[in-house]
Every structure is written in C-alpha cells, then in structure tokens.
C-alpha angles and dihedrals in degrees: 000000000000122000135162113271107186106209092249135111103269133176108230111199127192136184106289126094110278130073109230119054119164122351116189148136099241129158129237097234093061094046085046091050089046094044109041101082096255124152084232121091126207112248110257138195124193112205107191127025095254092066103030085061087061108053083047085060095054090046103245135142128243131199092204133021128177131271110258120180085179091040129065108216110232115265085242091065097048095107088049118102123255113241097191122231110011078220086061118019111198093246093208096060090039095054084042086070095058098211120192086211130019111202118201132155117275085239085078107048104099088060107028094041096069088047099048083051100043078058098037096237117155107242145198131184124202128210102245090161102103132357103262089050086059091053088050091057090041089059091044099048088048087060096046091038102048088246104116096134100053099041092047084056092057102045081048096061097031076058098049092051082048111052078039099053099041083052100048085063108033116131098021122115116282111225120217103244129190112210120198129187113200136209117187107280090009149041145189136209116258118225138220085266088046105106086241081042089056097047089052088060096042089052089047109259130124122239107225091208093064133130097067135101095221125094097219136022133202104236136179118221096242089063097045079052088059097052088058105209132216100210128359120213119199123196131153136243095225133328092053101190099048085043086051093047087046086052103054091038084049092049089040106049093031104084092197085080086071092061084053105106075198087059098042092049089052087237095129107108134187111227132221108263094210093065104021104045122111102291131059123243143169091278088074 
C-alpha cells in the first residue's frame, strides 16, 4: 500500500467528524517500510503521554517515550529511553535512538517542529486537540502502521459511545459553560477547538467563548462577567494541584467572582487533570 508522501507539512483527513487528522513531515521510505507488509516495524518515539497511550493501544513498540511524574510508563516500555518533558524532548537522546518516526501532539508543533528538522529527524504530529481528532490520527496511523485492524476497532467503539451519548441528551438545554485552563500564577480561556472544549460540546453544553479558530484566548474577568456563564469549569495545563490551589486563592481574594451567578449557584467545578488536560486521551 505505497503512495507519494511529499516531505511537507501536510493535514491528512479520514472519515470521522472532524476535519484535521495527522500533520507531519514524514518520508516515503519509512511509510513504505511500516506499510508494506513486512515482519519488520519502523522505529518509533513517542514524545509526550497522549500519544505514547495510542500507539500502546495499537500494540506497537516504541524506542523512546516521555518523562511523566503523574503518569506511570507501561511495563512494555520499560527498556525505551526517556526523552524527558513532552514540552522539551532532550533532542540527544532523542537523535541516540535513531527513529525512523517521532510522534508528538499537534499543540506542540510550532516549538518542537524547528528543532526535529535542525536534527533531521522524520516527524508527525497528531491532532490531540479534540476527540474526534484523536480518532482521526488513530485510523491514520493504523493505515501507515499495519494496524488496521486495531485501530478500526477502536474508531468503531469510540462511534458507537458517541452516536449513544449525543443522543442520550439531545433536546435538552444547553447550559453556557467557561471554561478556564490554568498554569501556576495564570490562566487562559479554552475555546470550543480546545480538547475540554471538545468534551463540553460532546456532553452537550455550549462554550460562551465560540465562533474562533484559536484554542485559548487571553481574556479579562469583566468580559467573562458579561458572558454570564452557566457553569465554569476549571482544569490546569500542567502542574494540576498548584493550578488547583491558584484557582481557589484567585476566586477567593478576586472579588469579581462574586458578581459570577455560576459562582452564586455553587456550579463552578475543578476537573480531573488526567482526563481533562490538553490533550486529549482514552479517559475522555
């Protein structure tokens, strides 16, 4: 199953629902060498968790995987490298392990991509940034992997939640939700093509900051006021229990939060980080 593969930076798309699946700079050689039925696999780093949980779930192997102090790495992955923060891979190691591909998320192209070419790795990029971009990555990488089979099954479960769980809330009232994603000491708004904005939508709630193409926005409080939300939803970047502590010190000592009917009504909730970080995973 051959096919040309220029060396740009290209968006794949497949049939789910949403419209960008897998970007990368990747060489024809290597998708040849994974596709052509051979006994023999590419050798693959994963660079952040997200992704290193896919290709687990499609059962193949990887020669470096990312430092997690919140995530244990799978005991078949114990003889891999460690490539340090999925945010800044240590690019020797990295190049010591000699992959044929290096998979990251899509969130971290604009810094991650220079630096893969500077050391003329071969480079993908999935789009981590919803659920049904994930999917779209899963079904790609099962055509370029050899691993059509596992990752059709699981499009075809991750289908079947979806149709069932639309359904078991349509026609019901949207509520207006805020959604904030928090570093130590900041935070931004998360928008409708964020991955938490993604599961609002999926569970039938409406973002009140829609109708942009960015994932986050810089936003002051009197503006969120003015949207007047019906639920705000808190969850952190990284570092989830300092960003929790910021949170409850920032709606404490802020008196605009008062002003907040959200707030009033007691409907603003702190999410779990391990499902509801950037990227999106299987604990959607």
């Amino acid at each position: 199953m051959a096919m040309k593969i220029k060396k740009i930076i290209a968006c794949i798309s497949v049939a789910l629902t949403a419209t960008v699946a897998l970007c990368g700079c990747v060489n024809q050689n290597s998708y040849e060498a994974a596709s052509n039925g051979t006994t023999q696999q590419p050798k693959i780093a994963a660079t952040s968790v997200a992704v290193m949980e896919i290709c687990q779930k499609l059962d193949l192997d990887l020669v470096g995987v990312p430092k997690s102090s919140l995530t244990e790495i799978p005991s078949i992955y114990s003889n891999a490298v460690s490539l340090g923060s999925p945010m800044s891979p240590d690019m020797e190691l990295l190049a010591q392990c000699d992959p044929d591909w290096v998979l990251s998320p899509s969130s971290l192209m604009s810094d991650l991509k220079p630096k893969y070419e500077a050391a003329g790795l071969q480079y993908a990029f999935l789009n981590l940034t919803s659920v049904q971009g994930m999917y779209k990555s899963i079904s790609q990488m099962g055509d370029i992997f050899n691993r059509e089979e596992e990752a059709q099954k699981l499009v075809d479960d991750f289908l079947k939640f979806y149709n069932s769980y639309k359904d078991s809330h349509k026609g019901k009232k949207s509520p207006q939700v805020l959604i904030l994603m928090g570093l130590p000491g900041s935070y931004v708004v998360a928008t409708e093509n964020s991955y938490v904005g993604s599961l609002v939508e999926l569970a039938g709630g409406t973002n009140v900051y829609s109708g942009t193409d960015d994932e986050f926005l810089n936003v002051n409080t009197e503006d969120m006021l003015k949207k007047d939300p019906d639920i705000i939803l808190r969850t952190a970047h990284a570092m989830p229990d300092s960003v929790k502590e910021m949170f409850a010190e920032e709606f404490k000592s802020n008196d605009i939060w008062k002003n907040f009917r959200a707030v009033n009504k007691n409907q603003v909730y702190d999410l779990p980080y391990e499902s509801c970080g950037m990227s999106a995973n299987f604990r959607y």
